[in-house]
C-alpha positions in Angstrom: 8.7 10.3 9.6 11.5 8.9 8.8 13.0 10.6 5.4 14.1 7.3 3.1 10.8 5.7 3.8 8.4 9.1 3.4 10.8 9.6 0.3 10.2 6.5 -1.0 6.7 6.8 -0.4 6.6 10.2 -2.2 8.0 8.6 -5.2 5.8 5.3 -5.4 2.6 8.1 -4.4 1.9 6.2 -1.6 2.2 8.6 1.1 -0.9 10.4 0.6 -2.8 7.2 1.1 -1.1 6.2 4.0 -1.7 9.3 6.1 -4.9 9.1 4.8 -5.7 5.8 6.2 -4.3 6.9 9.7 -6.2 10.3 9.6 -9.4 8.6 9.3 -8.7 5.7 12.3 -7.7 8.7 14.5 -10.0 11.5 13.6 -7.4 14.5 14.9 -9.1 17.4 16.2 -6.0 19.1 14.3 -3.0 17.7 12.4 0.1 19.8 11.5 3.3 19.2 9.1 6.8 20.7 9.3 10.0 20.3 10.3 11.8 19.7 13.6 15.7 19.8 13.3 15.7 18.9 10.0 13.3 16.3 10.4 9.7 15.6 8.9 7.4 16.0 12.0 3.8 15.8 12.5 1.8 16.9 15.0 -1.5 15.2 15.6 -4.1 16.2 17.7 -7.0 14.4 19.1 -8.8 12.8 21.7 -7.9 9.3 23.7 -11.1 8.3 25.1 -9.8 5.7 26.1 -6.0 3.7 26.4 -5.4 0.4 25.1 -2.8 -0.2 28.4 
């Protein structure tokens, strides 16, 4: 995630909604936040029945 636009997002309460939105269309068998050298990282989990590719 990259910080100015999650920060911005934060600010404007946005963010929430966002990840939201995507957590639903996905349906993650797990999700996890931290950080990663510095850096806002998620790790999603879930299953690819299928590829779009």
């Amino acid at each position: 995630m990259d910080t100015q636009m999650s920060n911005e997002a934060i600010r404007q309460g946005t963010l929430e909604e966002t990840l939201g939105k995507a957590m639903s269309a996905i349906r993650p068998e797990a999700a996890y936040f931290t950080t990663e050298n510095g850096c806002r990282t998620a790790y999603v989990f879930f299953d690819l029945a299928e590829s779009a590719g």
